[in-house]
N, C-alpha and C positions, 0 to 999 in steps of 0.2 A: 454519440457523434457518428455519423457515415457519410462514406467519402462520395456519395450521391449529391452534396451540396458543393458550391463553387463558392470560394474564397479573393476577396479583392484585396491586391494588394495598392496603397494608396500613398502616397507622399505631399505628406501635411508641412506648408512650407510657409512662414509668416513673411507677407509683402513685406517687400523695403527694407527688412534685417539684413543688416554687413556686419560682419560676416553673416549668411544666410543662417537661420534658424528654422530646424526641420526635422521631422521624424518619419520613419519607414513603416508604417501597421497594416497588419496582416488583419481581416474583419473577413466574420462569413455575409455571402449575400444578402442572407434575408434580414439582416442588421438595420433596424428603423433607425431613423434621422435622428432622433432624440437622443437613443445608445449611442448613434455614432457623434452625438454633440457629448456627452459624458466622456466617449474614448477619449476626441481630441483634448478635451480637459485635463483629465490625467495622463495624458501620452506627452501633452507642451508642458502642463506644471502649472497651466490657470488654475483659479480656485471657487470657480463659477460663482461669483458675486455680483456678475451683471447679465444684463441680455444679450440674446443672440438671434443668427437668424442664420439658415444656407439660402443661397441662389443657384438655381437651377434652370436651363433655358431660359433664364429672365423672370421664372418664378420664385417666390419667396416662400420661406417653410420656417415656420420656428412654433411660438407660443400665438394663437391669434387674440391671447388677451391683453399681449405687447402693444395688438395694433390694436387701439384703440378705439379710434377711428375712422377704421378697416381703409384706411385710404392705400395701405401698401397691399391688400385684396390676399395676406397671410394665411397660409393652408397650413392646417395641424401638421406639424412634422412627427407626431407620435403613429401618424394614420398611413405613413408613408416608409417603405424598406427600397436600401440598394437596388432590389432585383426589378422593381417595378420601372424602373425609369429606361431601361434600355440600353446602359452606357454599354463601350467599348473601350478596349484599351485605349489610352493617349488621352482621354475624355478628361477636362478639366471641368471642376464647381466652384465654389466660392462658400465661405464660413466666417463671419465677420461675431467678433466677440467685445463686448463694452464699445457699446455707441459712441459714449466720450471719449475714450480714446483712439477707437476708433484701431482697432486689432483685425486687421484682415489677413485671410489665411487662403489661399488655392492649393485646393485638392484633386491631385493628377492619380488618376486611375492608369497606374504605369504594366499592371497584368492583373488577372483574371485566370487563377490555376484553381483545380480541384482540392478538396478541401484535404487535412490529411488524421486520420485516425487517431495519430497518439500526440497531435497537440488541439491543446484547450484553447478556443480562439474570445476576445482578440487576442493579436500579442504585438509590440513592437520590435522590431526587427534590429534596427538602426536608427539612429538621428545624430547632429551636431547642436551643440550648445546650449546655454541653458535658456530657461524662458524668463523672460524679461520680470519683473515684482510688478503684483497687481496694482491701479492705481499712478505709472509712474511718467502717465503722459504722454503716450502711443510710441508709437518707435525714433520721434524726432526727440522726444520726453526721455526715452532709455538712453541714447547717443549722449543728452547731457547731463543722463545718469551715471552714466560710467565715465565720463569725463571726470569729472567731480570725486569719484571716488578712489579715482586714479593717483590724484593728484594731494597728498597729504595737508601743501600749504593751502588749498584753497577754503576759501572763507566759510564753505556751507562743507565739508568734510565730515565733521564728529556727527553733525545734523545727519546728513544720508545716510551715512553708515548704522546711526543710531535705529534709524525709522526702519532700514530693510534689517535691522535686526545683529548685528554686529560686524558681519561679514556677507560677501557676493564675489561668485566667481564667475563669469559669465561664461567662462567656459565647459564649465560642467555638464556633465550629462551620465546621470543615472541609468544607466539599463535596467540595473534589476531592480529597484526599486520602483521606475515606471512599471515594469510587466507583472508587481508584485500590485501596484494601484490597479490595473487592468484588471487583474484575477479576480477583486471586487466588485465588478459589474457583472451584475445578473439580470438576465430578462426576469428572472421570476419574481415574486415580490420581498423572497427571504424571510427568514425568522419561523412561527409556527404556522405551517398552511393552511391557509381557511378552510373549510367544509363547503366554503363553492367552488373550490379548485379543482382540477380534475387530476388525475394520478397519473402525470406525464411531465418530464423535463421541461418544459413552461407549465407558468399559471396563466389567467385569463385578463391580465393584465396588459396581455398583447393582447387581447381582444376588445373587453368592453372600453368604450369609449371613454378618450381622460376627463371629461367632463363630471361623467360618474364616478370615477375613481376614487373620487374625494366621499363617497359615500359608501364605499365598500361594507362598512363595518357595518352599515343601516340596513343594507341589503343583506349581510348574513343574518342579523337578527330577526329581519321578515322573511327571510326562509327557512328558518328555525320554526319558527310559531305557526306557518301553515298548517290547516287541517287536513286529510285524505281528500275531504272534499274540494278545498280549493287547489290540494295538487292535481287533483284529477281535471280540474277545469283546464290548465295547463297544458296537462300531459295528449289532451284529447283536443287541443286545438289544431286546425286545418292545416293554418300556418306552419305552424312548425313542424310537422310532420311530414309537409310536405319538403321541406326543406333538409329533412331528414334523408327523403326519398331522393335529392336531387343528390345532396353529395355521397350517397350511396352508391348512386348510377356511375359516378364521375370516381367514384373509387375503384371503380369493377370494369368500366368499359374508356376507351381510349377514344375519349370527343376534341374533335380537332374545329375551333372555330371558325366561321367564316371568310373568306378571304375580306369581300369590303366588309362587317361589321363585326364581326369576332362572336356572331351568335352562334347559337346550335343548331346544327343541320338537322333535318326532318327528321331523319330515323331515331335522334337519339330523343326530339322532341315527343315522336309518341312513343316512345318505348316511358318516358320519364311520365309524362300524364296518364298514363296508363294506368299509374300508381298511386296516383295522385286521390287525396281526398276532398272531395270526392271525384274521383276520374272523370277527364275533360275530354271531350271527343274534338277529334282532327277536322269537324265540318261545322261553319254554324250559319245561321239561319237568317238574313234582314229582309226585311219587305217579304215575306212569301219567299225568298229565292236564296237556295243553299250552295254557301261558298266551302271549298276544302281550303286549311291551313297552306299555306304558303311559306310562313317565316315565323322566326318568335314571336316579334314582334304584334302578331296578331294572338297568341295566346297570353293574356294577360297574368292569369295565378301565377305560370313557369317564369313569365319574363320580370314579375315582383321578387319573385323567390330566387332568381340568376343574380338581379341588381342589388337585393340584400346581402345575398350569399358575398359575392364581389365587393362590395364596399365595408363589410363585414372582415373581409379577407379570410375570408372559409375556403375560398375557392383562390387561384391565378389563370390567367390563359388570356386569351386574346384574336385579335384577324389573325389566320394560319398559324395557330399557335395550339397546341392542346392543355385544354383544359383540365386543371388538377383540386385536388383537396391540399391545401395548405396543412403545417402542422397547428396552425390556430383551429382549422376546421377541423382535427381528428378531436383536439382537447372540447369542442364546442359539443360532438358527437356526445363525449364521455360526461358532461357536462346534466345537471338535475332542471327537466325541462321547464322550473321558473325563472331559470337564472338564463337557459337557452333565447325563452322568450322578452326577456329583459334585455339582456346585448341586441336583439333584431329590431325589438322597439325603440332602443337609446340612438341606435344607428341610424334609424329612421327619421329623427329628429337632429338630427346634429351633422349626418355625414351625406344623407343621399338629398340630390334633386328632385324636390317634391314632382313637377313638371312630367315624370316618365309615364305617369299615372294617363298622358294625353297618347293615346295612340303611337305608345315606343317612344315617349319622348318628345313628341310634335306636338305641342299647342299656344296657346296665346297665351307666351311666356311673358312678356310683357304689362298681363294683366296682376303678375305674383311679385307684390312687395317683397322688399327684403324680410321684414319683421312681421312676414304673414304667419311664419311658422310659431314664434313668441305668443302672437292674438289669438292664435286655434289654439295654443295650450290655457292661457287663459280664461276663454271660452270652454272648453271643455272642463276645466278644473272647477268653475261656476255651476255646473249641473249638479242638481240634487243626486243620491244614488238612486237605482229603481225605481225612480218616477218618469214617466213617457214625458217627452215636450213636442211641440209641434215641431216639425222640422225649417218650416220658413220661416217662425220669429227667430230659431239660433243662427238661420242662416242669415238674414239679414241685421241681426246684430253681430255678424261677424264681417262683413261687408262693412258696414262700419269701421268697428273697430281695428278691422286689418286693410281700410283705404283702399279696396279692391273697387274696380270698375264694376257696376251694373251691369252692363251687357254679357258677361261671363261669370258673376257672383255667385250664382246658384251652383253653377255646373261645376267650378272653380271647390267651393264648400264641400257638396256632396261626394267630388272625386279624389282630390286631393285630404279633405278630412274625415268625412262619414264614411267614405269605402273603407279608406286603410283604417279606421279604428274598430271598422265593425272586424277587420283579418285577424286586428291584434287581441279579440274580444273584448276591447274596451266598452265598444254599445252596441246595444240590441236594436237591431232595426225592425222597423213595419210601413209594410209596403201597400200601396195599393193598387188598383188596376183601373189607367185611363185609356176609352175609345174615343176618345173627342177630337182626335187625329182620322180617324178611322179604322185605326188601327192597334190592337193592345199594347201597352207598354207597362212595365211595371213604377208607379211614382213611388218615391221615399214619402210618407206619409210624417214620424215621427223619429225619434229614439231616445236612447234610455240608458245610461252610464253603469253599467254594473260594478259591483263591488271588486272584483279583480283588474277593474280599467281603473278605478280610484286609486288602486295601489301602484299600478305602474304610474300613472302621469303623477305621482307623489314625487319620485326619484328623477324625474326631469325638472331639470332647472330653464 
């Protein structure tokens, strides 16, 4: 622990309990939504046997396999920490637990102190009374719970007391045995550390995305059985290396993002491509007539490798804000580069906007289905391995299949799926060279699924 991290203190207060029911927790900042859905569990005395959800400016964070029918537009809350939202003291949320009963809780960010060295965080601090029995019909359901069992002569007595178990105090409230529940919550995953973990106070469990999580165990055994040679396919990818290269840069040198876009200022842009593989020059070239870089956004490799990094949570920072290595980015560093390259591919599919691939983010967003990214994975998973196919029958049977407009099908296919798979060395591209413009350009001619893209789009679901 060091006292370099800030600690929020919060007070978890369940709506509409008279007397108030409420607890005082001490959480470090970079505490994901999900931990801090466990804390509250074991801090009030639920027993997590239903859904949940937090509200945040009006946005929702829980499981998005709750919403089913994504009409509540649910953002992973595994993907999300304290520190990223901006609060300030006085800042109230909202934590609503069993939809049927209908359990809602506001969470007052009452301070924001420095962390402190010789306590193990979370911890509770303080609270009153006890939490109500799961199941017992929200807080209008408790009121004529404890009536009832108030009341010796009443007709349902032996019954309620029977069902919550013999006895209820309502008054009670455990200290040490909530902060003794607490001390049971780990980020790491516990028990014997896998051989993808890396040798750091977390595992990779705050990293790779929870979608894959449930495959962990399939992923060490295919990193077990690789050969020198398929490590080395890995190890010598563009992508990652460069990625390497960027939070290297942001470990050693003090980059302060943009004021309007929170990108990287020039000097840190060419000092970082500079390294890059293969190093990207500051000027480039349309029609005959040479432009110098201006912004990230005009270097594409750096500004894929920034958005990974970031959504990834390798990296924090933002407008006027400096940009850092998170401790998920030091374990990602220390980390066996199949497994590096697997979190930035999983990411890629699950967490980032395919859309940035348009000029920083600008293009005819309009043209990209929800369930574009589902259709390219099954398209891709359809190709033979190291067999060439022409590039225009996958793209227009994926036009098809993923109900994309014509007018942008092509350009949509080759940018958003043939680029990035050819970064993550899924396929092998071949190109050819058209003047029919007047002018050279390079076309995608074909590509070809290699054996190490087989195995990654295995572990996407």
């Amino acid at each position: 622990m060091t006292t370099s991290k800030l600690v929020y203190q919060l007070k978890v207060t369940l709506d509409d309990s008279k007397p108030p029911i409420w607890r005082r927790l001490l959480v470090l900042e970079d505490t994901s939504l999900f931990t801090l859905h466990k804390i509250i569990q074991r801090a009030m005395g639920w027993q997590d046997y239903h859904l949940h959800m937090f509200t945040i400016a009006g946005q929702i964070y829980g499981d998005p396999a709750d919403d089913e029918t994504g009409d509540l537009g649910t953002k992973n809350e595994k993907r999300f920490r304290l520190n990223q939202f901006g609060f300030r003291e006085k800042v109230k949320f909202s934590y609503e637990y069993d939809f049927g009963d209908g359990w809602d809780h506001t969470i007052l960010i009452e301070k924001i102190l420095p962390a402190d060295a010789s306590v193990r965080y979370p911890v509770c601090i303080t609270g009153k009374h006890a939490c109500p029995p799961e199941d017992v019909g929200g807080v209008w359901g408790y009121d004529s719970f404890l009536e009832t069992i108030s009341n010796p002569d009443d007709p349902e007595y032996d019954e309620k007391l029977e069902w919550i178990g013999g006895e209820f105090d309502p008054e009670e409230f455990d200290l040490d045995g909530i902060n003794q529940a607490l001390q049971r919550i780990k980020p790491t995953r516990g028990g014997k550390k896998s051989k993808l973990e890396p040798e750091s106070e977390e595992s990779l469990e705050d990293v790779i995305p929870p979608e894959a999580l449930a495959q962990i165990e399939k992923l060490a055994a295919w990193f077990q059985q690789l050969t020198r040679d398929q490590l080395d396919i890995f190890e010598n990818l563009s992508l990652r290396k460069n990625v390497l290269v960027f939070l290297d840069y942001l470990s050693k040198n003090k980059v302060v993002g943009t004021q309007a876009t929170g990108n990287l200022p020039l000097k840190a842009i060419q000092e970082i491509v500079a390294n890059f593989t293969p190093p990207i020059s500051m000027e480039y070239t349309i029609g005959g007539q040479t432009f110098k870089v201006r912004s990230e956004d005009e270097v594409w490799p750096l500004f894929f490798v920034h958005h990974l990094a970031f959504h990834s949570f390798l990296v924090e920072g933002g407008q006027a804000k400096t940009w850092k290595v998170t401790q998920a980015g030091q374990n990602f560093i220390q980390s066996p580069a199949p497994v590096q390259v697997f979190l930035l591919f999983a990411l890629w599919w699950t967490d980032v906007d395919w859309m940035i691939v348009f000029s920083g983010g600008y293009g005819p967003s309009d043209d990209l289905p929800k369930d574009f990214p589902l259709a390219s994975l099954a398209c891709l998973q359809e190709l033979p391995v190291g067999e060439k196919v022409d590039f225009e029958p996958f793209a227009n049977h994926l036009i098809e299949k993923g109900r994309l407009k014509r007018d942008f099908g092509s350009i949509l296919v080759s940018r958003t799926v043939v680029d990035v798979m050819q970064m993550f060395g899924v396929l092998d591209c071949e190109y050819v060279t058209d003047n029919s413009n007047g002018y050279e350009v390079k076309k995608l001619k074909s590509i070809c699924l290699t054996p190490s893209g087989k195995q990654l789009l295995a572990f996407i679901k």
